[in-house]
TORBA-347167 format. One record per residue: residue in one letter; x, y negated, z of N, C-alpha, C, O in turn. Coordinates in steps of 0.05 Angstrom, whole numbers. Each point is the difference from the previous one (the first is absolute). Last residue first. Layout:
TORBA-347167
resn  n.X  n.Y  n.Z  ca.X  ca.Y  ca.Z  c.X  c.Y  c.Z  o.X  o.Y  o.Z
A  X  Y  Z  X  Y  Z  X  Y  Z  X  Y  Z
...
//
This chain:
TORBA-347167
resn  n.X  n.Y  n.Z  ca.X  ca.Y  ca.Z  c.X  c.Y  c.Z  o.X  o.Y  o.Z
X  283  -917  462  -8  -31  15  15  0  23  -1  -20  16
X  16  109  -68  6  -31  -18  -5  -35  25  13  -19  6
X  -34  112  23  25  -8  5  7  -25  -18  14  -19  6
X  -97  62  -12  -1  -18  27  35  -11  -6  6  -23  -2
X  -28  66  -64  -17  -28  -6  4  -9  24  3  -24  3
X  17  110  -14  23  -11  -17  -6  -22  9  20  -11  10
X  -85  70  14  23  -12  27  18  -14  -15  13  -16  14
X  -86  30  -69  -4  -5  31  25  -10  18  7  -20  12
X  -1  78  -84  6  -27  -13  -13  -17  25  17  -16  9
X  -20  107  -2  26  -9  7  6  -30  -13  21  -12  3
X  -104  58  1  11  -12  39  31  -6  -10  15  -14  14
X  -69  35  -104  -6  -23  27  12  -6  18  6  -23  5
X  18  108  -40  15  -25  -16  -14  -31  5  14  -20  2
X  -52  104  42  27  -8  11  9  -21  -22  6  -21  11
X  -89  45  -32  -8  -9  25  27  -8  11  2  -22  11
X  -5  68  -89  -10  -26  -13  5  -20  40  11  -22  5
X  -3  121  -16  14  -21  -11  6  -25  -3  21  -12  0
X  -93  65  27  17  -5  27  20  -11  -14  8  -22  10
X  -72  40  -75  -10  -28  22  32  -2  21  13  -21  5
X  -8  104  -73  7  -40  -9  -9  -22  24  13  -20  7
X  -31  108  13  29  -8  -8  -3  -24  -5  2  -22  13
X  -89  51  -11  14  -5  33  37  -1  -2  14  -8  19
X  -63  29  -97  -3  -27  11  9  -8  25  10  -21  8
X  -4  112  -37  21  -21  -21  -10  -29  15  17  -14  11
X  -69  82  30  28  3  10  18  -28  -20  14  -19  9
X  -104  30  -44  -4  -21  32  31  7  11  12  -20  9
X  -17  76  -78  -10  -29  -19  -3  -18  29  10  -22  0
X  -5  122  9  27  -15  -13  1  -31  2  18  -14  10
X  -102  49  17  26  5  19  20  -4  -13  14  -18  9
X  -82  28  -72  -3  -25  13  20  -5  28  10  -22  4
X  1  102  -62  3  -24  -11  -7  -31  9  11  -21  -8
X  -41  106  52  36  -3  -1  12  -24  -14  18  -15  9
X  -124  28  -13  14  3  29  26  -15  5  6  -21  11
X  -34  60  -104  -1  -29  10  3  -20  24  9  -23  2
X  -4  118  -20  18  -6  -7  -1  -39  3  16  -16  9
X  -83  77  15  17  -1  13  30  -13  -6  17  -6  17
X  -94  2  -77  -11  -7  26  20  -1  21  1  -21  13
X  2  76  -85  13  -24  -6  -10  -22  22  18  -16  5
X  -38  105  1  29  4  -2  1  -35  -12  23  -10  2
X  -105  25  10  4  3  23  30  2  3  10  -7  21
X  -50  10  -108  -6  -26  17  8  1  32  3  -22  11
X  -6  97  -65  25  -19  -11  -7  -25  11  19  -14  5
X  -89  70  17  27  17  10  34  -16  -3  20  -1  14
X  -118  -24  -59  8  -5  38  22  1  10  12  -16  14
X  -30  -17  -109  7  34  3  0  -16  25  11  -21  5
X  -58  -45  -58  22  9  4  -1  24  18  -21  5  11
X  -30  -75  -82  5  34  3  33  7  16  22  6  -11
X  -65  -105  0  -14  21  19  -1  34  -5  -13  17  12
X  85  -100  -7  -13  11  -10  -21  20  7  2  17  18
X  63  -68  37  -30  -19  -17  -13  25  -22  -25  0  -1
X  100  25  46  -13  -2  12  -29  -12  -6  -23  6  5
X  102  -11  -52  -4  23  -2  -27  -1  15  -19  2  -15
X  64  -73  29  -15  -1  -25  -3  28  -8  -13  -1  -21
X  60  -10  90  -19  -12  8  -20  -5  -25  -24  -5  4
X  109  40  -19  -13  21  21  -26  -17  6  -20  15  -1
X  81  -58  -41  -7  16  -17  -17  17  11  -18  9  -15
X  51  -78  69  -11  -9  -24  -15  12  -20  -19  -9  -12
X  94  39  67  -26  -5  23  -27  -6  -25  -18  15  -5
X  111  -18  -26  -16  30  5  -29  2  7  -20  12  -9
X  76  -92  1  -14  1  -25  -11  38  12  -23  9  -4
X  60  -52  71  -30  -12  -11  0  3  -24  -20  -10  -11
X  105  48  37  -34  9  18  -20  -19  -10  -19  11  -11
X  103  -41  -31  -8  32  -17  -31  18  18  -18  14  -10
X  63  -105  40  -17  3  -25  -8  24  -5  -24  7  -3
X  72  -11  74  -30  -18  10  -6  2  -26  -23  9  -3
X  91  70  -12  -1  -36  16  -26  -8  11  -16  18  4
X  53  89  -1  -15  -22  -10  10  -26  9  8  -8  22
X  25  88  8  12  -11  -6  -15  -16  -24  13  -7  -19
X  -54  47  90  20  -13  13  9  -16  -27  -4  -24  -1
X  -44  96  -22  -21  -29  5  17  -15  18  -11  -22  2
X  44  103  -28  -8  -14  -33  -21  -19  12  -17  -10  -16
X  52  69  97  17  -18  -12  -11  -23  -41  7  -22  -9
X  -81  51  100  18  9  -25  27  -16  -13  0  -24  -7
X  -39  13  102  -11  -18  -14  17  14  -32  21  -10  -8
X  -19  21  109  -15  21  -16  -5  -14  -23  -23  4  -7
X  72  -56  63  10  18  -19  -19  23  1  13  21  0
X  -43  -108  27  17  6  -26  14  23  -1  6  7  -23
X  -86  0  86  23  -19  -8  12  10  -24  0  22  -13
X  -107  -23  53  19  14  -17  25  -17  -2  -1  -22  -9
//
């Protein structure tokens, strides 16, 4: 599934605001009277919410990965 089948009201989540969702839904789950039918619509949603949540990380890492190479090369040119 890519990001953009990915609902816009779960795009514009932070990393905080999805794990506190995810959080809620997963503890729904623990319970043992839960509706199949609503379990299967939240089931999917959690899907989307975990694809948001690995897309956001995969931002920040590749982020994280260029401001490395560029202090890298800053560092070669210094010596």
């Amino acid at each position: 599934m890519k990001s953009k089948n990915i609902p816009a009201d779960i795009k514009s989540k932070s990393i905080k605001e999805t794990k506190s969702e995810i959080k809620a839904i997963l503890e729904k789950f623990e319970q043992s009277n839960v509706n199949l039918e609503e379990s299967m619509g939240e089931y999917k949603r959690l899907i989307l919410l975990n694809k948001h949540i690995e897309a956001l990380f995969k931002h920040k890492s590749n982020e994280i990965s260029k401001i490395i190479k560029k202090n890298k090369k800053k560092n070669v040119k210094k010596t």
